[in-house]
N, CA and C atoms of all chains as a GROMACS GRO file, in nm:
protein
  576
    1UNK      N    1   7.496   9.639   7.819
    1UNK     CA    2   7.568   9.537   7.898
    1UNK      C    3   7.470   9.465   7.992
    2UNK      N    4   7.450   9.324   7.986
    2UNK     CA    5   7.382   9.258   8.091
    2UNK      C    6   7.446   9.254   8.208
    3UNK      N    7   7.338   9.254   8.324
    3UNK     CA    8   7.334   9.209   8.458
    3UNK      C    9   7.458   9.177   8.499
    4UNK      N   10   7.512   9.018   8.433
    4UNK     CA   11   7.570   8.918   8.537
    4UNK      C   12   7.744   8.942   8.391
    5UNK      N   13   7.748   8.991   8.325
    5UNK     CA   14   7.844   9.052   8.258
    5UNK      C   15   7.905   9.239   8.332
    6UNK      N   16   7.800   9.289   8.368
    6UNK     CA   17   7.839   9.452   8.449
    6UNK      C   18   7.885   9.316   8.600
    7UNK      N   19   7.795   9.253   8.668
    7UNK     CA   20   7.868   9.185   8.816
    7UNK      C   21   8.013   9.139   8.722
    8UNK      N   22   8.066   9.027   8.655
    8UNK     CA   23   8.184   9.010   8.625
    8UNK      C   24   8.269   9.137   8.581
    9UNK      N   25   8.221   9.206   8.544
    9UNK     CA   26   8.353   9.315   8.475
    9UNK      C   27   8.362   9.382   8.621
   10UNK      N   28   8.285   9.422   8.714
   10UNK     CA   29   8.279   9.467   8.876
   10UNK      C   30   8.362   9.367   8.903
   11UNK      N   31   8.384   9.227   8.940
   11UNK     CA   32   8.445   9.200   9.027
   11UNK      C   33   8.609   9.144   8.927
   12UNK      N   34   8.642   9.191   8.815
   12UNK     CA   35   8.763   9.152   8.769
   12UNK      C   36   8.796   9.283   8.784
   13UNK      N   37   8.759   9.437   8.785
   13UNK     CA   38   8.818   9.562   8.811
   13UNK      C   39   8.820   9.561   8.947
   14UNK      N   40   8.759   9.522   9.092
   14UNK     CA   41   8.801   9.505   9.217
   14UNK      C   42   8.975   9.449   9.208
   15UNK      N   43   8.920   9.301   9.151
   15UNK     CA   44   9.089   9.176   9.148
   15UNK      C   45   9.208   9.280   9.131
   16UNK      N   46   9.181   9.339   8.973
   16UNK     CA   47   9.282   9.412   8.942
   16UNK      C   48   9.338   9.505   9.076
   17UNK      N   49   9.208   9.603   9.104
   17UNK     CA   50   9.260   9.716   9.198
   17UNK      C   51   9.339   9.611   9.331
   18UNK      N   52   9.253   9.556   9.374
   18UNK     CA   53   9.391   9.477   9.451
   18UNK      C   54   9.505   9.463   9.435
   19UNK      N   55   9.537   9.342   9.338
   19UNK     CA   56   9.687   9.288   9.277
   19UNK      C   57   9.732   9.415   9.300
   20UNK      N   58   9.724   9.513   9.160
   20UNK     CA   59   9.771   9.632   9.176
   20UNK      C   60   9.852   9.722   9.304
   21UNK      N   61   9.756   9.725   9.396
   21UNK     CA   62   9.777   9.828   9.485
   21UNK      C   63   9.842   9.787   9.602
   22UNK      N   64   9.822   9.635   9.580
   22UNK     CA   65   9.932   9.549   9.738
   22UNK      C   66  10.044   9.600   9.728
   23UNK      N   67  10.127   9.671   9.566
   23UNK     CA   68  10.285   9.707   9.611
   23UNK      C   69  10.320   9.838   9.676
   24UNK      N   70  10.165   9.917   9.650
   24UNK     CA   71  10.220  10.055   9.743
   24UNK      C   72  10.227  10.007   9.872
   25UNK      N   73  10.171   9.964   9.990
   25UNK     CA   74  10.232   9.931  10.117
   25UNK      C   75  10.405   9.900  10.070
   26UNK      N   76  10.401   9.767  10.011
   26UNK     CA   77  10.573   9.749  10.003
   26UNK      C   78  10.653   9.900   9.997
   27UNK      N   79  10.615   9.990   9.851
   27UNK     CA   80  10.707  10.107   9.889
   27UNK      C   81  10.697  10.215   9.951
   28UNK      N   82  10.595  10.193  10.043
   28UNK     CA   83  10.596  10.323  10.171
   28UNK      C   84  10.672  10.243  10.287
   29UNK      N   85  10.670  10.079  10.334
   29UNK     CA   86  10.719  10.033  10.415
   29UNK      C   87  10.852  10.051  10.363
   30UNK      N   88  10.911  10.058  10.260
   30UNK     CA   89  11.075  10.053  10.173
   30UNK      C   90  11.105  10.208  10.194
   31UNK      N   91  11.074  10.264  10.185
   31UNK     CA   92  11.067  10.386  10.235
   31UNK      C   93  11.089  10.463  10.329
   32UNK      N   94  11.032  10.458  10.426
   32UNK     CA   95  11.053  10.446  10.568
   32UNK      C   96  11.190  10.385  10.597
   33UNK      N   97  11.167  10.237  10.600
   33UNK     CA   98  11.273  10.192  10.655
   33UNK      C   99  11.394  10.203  10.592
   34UNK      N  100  11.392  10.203  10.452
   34UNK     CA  101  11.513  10.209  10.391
   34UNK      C  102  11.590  10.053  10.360
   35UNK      N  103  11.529   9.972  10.373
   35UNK     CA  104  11.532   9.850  10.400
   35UNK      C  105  11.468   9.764  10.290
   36UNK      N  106  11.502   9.660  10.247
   36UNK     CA  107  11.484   9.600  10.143
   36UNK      C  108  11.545   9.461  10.135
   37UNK      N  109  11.647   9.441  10.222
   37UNK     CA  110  11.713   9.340  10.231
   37UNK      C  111  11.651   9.210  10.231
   38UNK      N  112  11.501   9.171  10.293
   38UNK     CA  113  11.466   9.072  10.300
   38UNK      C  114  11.330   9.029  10.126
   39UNK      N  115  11.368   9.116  10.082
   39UNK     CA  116  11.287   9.086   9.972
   39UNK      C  117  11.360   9.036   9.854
   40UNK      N  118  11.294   8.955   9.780
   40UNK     CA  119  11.377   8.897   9.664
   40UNK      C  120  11.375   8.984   9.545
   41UNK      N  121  11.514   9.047   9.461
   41UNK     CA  122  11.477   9.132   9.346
   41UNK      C  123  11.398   9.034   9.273
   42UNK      N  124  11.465   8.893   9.236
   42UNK     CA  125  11.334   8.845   9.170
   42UNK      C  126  11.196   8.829   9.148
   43UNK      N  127  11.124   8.812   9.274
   43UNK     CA  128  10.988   8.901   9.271
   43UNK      C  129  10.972   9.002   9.192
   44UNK      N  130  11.024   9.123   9.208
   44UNK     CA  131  11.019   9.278   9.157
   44UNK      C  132  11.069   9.262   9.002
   45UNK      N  133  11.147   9.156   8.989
   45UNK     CA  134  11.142   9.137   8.808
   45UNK      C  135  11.096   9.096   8.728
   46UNK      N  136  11.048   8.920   8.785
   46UNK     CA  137  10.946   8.840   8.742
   46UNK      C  138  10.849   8.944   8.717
   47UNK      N  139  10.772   8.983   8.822
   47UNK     CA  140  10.679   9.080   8.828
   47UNK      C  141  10.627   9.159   8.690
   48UNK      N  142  10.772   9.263   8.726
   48UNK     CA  143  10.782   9.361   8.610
   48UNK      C  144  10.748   9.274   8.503
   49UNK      N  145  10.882   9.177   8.444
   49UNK     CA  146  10.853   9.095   8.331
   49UNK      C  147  10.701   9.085   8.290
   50UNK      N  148  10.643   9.008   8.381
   50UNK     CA  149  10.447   8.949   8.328
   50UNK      C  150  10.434   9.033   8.292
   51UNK      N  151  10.383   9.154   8.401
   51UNK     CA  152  10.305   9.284   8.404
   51UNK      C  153  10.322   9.362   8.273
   52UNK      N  154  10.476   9.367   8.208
   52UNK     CA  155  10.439   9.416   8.071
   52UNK      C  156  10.431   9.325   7.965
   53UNK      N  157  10.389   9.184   7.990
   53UNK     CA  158  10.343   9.111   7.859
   53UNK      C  159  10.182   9.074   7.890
   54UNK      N  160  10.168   9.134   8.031
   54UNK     CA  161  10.037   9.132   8.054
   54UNK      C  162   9.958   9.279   7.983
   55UNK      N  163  10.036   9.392   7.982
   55UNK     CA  164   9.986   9.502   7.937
   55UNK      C  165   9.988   9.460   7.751
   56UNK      N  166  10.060   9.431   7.725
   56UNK     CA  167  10.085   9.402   7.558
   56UNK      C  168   9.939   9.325   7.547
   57UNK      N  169   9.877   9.208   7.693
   57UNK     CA  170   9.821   9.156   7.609
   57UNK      C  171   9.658   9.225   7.624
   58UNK      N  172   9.663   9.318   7.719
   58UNK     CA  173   9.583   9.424   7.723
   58UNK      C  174   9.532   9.478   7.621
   59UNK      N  175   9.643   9.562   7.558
   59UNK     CA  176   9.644   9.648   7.418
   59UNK      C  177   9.560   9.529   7.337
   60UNK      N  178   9.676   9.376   7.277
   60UNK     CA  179   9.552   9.299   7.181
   60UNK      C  180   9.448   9.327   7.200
   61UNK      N  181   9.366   9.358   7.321
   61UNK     CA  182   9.260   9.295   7.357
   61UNK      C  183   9.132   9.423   7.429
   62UNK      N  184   9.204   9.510   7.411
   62UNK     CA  185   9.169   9.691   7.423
   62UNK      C  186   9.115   9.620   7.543
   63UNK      N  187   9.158   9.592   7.640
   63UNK     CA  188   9.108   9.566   7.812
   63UNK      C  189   9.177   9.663   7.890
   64UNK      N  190   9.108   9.800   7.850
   64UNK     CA  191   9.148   9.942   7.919
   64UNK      C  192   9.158   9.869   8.094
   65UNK      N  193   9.084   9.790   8.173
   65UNK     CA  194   9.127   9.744   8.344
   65UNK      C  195   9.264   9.658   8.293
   66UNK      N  196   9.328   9.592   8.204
   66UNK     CA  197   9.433   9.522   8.227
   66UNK      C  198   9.522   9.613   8.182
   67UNK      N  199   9.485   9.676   8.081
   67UNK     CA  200   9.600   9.782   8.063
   67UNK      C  201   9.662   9.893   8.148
   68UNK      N  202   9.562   9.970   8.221
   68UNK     CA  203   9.581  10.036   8.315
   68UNK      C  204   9.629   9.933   8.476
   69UNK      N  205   9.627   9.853   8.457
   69UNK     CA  206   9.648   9.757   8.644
   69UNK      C  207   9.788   9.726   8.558
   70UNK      N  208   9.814   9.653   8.487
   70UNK     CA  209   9.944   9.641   8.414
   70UNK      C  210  10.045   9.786   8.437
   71UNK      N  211  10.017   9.861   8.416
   71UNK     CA  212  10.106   9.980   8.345
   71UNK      C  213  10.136   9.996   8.490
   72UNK      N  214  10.049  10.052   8.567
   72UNK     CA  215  10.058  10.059   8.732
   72UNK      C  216  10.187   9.955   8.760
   73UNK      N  217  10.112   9.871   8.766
   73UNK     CA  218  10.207   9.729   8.830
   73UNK      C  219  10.338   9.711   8.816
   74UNK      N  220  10.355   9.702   8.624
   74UNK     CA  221  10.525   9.744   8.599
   74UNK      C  222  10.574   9.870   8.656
   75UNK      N  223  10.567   9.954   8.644
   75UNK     CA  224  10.582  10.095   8.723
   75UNK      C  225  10.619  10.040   8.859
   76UNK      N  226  10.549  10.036   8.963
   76UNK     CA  227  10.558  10.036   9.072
   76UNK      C  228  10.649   9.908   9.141
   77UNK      N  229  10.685   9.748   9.021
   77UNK     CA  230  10.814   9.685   9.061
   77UNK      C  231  10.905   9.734   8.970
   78UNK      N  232  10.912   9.844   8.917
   78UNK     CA  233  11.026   9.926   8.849
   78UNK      C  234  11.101   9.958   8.957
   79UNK      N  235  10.979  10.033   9.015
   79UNK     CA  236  11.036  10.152   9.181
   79UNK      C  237  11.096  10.093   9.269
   80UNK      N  238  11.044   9.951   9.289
   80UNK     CA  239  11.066   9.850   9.422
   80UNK      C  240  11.188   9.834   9.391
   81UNK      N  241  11.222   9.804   9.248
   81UNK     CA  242  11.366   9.717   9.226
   81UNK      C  243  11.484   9.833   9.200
   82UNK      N  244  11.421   9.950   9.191
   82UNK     CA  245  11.526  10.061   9.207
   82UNK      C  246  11.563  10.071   9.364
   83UNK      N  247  11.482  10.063   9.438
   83UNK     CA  248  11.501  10.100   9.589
   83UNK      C  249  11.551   9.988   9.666
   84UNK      N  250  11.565   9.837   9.575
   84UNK     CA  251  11.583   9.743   9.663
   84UNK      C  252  11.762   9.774   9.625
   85UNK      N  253  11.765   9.829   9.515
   85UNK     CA  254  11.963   9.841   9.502
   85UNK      C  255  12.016  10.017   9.518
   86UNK      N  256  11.906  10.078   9.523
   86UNK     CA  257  11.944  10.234   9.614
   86UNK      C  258  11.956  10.184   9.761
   87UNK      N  259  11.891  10.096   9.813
   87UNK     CA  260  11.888  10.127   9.994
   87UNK      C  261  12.017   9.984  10.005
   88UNK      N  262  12.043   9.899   9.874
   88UNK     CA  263  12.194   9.824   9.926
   88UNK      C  264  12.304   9.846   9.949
   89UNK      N  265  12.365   9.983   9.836
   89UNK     CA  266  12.411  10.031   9.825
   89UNK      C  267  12.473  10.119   9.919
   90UNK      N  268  12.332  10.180  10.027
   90UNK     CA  269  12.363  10.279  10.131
   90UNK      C  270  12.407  10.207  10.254
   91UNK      N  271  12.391  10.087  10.234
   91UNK     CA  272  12.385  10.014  10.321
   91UNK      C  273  12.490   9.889  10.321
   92UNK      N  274  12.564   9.912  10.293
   92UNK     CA  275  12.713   9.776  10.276
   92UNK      C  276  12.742   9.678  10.356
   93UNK      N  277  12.741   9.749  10.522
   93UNK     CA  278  12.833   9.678  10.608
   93UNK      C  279  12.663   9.561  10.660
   94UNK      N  280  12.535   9.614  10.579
   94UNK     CA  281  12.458   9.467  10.604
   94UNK      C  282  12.408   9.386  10.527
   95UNK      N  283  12.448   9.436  10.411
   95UNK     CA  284  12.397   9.360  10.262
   95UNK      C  285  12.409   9.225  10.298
   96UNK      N  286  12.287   9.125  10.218
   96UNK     CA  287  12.290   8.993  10.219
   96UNK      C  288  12.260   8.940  10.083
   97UNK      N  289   9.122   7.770   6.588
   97UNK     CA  290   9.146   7.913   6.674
   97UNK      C  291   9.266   7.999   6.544
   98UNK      N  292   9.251   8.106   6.536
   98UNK     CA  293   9.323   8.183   6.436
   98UNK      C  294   9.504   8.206   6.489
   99UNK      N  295   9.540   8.223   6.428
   99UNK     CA  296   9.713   8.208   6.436
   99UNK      C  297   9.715   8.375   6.534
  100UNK      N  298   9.636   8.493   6.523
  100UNK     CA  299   9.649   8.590   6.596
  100UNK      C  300   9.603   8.564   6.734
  101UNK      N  301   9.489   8.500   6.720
  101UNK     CA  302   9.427   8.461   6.874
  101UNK      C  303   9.534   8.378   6.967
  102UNK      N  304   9.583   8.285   6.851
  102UNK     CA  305   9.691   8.160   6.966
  102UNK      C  306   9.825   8.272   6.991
  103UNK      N  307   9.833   8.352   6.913
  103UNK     CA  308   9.988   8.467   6.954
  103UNK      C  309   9.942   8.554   7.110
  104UNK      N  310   9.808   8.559   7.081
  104UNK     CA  311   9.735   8.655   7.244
  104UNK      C  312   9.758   8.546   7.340
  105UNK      N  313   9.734   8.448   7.352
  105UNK     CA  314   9.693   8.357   7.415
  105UNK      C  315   9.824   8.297   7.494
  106UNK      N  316   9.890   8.295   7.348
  106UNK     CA  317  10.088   8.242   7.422
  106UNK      C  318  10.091   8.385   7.480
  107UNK      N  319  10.117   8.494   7.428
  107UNK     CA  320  10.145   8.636   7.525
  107UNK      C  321  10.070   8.629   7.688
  108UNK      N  322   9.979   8.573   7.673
  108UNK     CA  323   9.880   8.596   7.802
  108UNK      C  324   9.918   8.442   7.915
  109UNK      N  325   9.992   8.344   7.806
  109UNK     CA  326  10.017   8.235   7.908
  109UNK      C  327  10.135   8.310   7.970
  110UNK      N  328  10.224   8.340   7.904
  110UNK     CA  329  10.357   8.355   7.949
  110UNK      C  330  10.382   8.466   8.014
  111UNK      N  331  10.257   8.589   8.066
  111UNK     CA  332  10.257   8.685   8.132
  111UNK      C  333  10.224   8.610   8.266
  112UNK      N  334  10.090   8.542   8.282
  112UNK     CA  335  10.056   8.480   8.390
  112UNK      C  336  10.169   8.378   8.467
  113UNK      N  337  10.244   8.316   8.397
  113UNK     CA  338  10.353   8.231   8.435
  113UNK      C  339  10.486   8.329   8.501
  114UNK      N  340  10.469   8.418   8.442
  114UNK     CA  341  10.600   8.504   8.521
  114UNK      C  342  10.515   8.584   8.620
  115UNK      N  343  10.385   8.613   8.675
  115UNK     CA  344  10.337   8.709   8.742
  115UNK      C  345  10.344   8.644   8.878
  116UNK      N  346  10.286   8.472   8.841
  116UNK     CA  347  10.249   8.409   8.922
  116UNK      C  348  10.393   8.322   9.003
  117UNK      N  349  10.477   8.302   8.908
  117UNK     CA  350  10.608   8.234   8.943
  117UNK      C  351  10.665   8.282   9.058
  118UNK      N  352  10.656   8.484   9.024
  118UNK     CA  353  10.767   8.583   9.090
  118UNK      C  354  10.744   8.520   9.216
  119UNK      N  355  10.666   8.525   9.252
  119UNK     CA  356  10.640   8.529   9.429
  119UNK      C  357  10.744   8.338   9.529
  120UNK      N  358  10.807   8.262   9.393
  120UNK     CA  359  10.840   8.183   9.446
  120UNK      C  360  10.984   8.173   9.498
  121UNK      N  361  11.057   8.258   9.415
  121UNK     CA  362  11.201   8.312   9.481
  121UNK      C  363  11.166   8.384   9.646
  122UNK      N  364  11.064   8.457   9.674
  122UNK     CA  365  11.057   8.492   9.772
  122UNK      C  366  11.013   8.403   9.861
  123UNK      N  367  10.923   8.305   9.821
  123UNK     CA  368  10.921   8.217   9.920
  123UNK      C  369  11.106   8.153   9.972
  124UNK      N  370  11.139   8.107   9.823
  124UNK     CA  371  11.292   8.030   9.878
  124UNK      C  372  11.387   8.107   9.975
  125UNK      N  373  11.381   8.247   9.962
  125UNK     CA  374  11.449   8.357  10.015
  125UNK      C  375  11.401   8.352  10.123
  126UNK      N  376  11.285   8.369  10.161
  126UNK     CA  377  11.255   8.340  10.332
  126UNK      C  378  11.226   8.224  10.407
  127UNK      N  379  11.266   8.134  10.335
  127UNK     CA  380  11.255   7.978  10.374
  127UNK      C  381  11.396   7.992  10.400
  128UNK      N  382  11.464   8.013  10.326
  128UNK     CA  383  11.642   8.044  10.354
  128UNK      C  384  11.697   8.107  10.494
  129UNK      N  385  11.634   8.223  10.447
  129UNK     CA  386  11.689   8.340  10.555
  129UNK      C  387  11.642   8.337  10.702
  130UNK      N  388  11.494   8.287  10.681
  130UNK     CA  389  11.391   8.318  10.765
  130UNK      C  390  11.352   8.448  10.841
  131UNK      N  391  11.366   8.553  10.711
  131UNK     CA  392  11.334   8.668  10.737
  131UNK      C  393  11.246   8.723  10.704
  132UNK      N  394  11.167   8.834  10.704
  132UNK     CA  395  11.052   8.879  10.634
  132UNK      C  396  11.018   8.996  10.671
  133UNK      N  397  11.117   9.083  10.751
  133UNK     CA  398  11.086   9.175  10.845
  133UNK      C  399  11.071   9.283  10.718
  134UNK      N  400  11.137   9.268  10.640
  134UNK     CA  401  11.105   9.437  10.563
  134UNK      C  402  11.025   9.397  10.395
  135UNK      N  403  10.948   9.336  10.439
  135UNK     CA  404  10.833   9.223  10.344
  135UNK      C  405  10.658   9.307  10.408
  136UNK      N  406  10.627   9.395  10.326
  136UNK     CA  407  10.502   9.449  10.404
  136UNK      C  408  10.404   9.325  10.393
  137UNK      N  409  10.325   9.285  10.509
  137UNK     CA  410  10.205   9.176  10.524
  137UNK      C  411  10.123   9.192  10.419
  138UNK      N  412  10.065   9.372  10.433
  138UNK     CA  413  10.009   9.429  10.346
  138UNK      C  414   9.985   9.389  10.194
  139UNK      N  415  10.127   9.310  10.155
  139UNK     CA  416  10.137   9.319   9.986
  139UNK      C  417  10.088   9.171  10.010
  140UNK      N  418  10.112   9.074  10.093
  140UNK     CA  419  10.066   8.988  10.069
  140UNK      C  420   9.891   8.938  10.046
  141UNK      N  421   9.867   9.030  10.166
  141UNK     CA  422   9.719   8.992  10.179
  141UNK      C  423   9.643   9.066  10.128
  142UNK      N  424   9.666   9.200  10.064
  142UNK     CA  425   9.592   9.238   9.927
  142UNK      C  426   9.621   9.148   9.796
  143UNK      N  427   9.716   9.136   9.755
  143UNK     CA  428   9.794   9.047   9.647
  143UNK      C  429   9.669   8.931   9.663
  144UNK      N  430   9.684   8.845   9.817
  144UNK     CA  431   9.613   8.715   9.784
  144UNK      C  432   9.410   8.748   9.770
  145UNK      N  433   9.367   8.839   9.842
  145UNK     CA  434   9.262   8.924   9.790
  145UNK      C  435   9.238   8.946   9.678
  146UNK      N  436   9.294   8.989   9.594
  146UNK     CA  437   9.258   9.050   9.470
  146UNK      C  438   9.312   8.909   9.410
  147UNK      N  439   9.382   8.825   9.382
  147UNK     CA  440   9.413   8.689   9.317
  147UNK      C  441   9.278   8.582   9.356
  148UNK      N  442   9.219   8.592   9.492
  148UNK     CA  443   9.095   8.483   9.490
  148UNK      C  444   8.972   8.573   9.420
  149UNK      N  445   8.991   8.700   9.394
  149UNK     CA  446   8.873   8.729   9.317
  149UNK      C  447   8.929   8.698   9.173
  150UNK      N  448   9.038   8.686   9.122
  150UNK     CA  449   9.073   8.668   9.003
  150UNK      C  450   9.033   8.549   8.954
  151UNK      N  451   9.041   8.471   9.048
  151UNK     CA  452   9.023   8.330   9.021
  151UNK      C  453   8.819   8.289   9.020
  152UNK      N  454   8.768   8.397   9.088
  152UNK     CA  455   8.637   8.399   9.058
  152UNK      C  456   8.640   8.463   8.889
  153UNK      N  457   8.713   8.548   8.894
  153UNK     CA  458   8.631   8.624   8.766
  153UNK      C  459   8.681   8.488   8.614
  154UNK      N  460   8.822   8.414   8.655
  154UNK     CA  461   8.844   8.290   8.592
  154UNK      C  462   8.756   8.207   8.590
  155UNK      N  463   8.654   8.190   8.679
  155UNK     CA  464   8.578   8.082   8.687
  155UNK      C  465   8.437   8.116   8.604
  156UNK      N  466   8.381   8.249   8.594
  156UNK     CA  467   8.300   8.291   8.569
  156UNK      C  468   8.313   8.327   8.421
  157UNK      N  469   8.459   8.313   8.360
  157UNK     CA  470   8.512   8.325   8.240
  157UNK      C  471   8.533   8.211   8.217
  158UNK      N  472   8.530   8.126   8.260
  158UNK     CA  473   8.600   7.968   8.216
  158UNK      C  474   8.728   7.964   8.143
  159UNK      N  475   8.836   8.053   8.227
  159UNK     CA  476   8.919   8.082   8.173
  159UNK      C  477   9.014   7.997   8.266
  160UNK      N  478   9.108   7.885   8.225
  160UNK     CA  479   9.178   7.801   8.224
  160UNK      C  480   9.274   7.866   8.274
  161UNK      N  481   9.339   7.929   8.230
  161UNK     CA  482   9.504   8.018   8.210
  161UNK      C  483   9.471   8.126   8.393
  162UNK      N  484   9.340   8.202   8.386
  162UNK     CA  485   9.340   8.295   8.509
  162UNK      C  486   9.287   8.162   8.634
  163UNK      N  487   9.228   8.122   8.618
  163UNK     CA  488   9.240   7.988   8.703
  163UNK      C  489   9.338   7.959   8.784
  164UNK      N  490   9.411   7.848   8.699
  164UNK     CA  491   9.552   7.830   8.725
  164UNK      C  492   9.608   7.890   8.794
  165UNK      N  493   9.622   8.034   8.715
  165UNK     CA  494   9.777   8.137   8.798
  165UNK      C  495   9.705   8.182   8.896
  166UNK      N  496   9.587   8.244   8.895
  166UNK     CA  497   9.531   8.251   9.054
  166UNK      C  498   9.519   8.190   9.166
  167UNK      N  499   9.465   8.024   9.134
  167UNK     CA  500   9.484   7.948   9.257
  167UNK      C  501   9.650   8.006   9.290
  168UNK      N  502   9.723   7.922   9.223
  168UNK     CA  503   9.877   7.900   9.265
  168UNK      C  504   9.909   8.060   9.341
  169UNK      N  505   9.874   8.190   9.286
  169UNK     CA  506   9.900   8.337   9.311
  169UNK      C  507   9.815   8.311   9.476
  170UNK      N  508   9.701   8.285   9.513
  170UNK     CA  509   9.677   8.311   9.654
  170UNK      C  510   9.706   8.195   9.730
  171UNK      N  511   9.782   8.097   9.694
  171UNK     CA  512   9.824   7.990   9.794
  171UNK      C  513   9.970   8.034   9.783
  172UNK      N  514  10.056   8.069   9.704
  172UNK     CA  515  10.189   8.140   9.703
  172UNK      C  516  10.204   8.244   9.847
  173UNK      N  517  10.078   8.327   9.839
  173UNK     CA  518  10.086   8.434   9.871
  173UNK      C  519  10.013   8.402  10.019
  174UNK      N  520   9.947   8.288  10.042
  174UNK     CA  521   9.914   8.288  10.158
  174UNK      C  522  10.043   8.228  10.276
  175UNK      N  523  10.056   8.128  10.180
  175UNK     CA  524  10.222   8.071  10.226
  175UNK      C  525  10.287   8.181  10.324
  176UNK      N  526  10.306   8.293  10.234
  176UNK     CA  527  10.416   8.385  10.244
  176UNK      C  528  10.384   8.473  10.374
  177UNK      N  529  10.246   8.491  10.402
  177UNK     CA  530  10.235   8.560  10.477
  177UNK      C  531  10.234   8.455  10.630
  178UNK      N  532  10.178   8.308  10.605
  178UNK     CA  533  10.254   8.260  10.728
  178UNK      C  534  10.314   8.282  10.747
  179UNK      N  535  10.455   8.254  10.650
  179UNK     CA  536  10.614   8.282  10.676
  179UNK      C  537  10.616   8.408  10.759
  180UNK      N  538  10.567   8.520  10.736
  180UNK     CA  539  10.638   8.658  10.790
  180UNK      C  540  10.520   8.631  10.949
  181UNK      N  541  10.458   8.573  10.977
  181UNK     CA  542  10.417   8.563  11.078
  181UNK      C  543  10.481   8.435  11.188
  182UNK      N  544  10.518   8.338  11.110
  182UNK     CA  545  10.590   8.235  11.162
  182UNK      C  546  10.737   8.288  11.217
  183UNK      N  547  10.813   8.369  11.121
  183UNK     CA  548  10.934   8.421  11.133
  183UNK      C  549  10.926   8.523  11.243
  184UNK      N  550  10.831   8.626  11.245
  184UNK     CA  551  10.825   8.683  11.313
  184UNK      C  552  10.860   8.651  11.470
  185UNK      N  553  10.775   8.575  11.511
  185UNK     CA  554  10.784   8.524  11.658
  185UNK      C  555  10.847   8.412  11.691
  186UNK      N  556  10.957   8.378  11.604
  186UNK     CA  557  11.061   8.315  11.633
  186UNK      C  558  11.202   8.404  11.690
  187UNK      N  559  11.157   8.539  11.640
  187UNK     CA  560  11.212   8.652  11.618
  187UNK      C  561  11.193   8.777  11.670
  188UNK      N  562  11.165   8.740  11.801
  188UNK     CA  563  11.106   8.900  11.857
  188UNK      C  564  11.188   8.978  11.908
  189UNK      N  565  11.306   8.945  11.970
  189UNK     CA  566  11.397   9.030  11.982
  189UNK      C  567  11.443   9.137  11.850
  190UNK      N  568  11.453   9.132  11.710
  190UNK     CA  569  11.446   9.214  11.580
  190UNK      C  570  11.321   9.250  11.533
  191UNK      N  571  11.193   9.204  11.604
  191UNK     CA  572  11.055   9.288  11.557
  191UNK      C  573  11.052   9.396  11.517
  192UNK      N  574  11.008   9.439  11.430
  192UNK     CA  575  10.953   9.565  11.347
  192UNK      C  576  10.870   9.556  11.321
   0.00000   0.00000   0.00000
């Protein structure tokens, strides 16, 4: 592997670990608070949606960093969008 | 371009288009509500982090498609985190 091909594959596995990992804050803050109300499920579906036609396009493309940041990603707005209608549920008299 | 390559390619447009879209219901939702309190900052400003390196590793790929959804992914996402800072201190009596 050359030089300035190892720097690009370094800084598209950083990108990934980012994108990726911005939703754990969301579900430790969802968590805690129990709270969810101000977030859109759409986010958390759209999301999901890409993330597994982004992993499909992973697999074409054996891009073990998109496949793995993908798989993560759907997973984790799976969780969000379970908890955004577990904590509505518990919560009636403030649903919006 | 081969009929398998343009099938990756539609898979990979139409992942980026829903990854990058999600985040715009949430804008409308807190342009609406003007809420953002249970919206971690966190997801935004890793999210827009890891999207301006995406958009490097697009550029360094001359990749059209990660381009695109990246700009739009860290100006979405920078948006958003005004919002929860704008909202915020319109809003300090409900701070969290």
């Amino acid at each position: 592997m050359q030089l300035d091909t190892l720097f690009v594959t370094i800084v598209g596995s950083m990108a990934a670990t980012l994108t990726t990992s911005s939703f754990v804050p969301q579900m430790v803050k969802a968590y805690r608070t129990k709270r969810m109300q101000d977030v859109s499920p759409y986010l958390m579906a759209l999301f999901a949606s890409g993330t597994t036609l982004w992993l499909a396009y992973g697999i074409f493309k054996s891009d073990w960093v998109i496949i793995i940041a993908n798989a993560l990603g759907t997973a984790f707005n799976l969780v969000l969008l379970y908890m955004k209608y577990a904590y509505k549920s518990s919560r009636l008299d403030e649903a919006r």
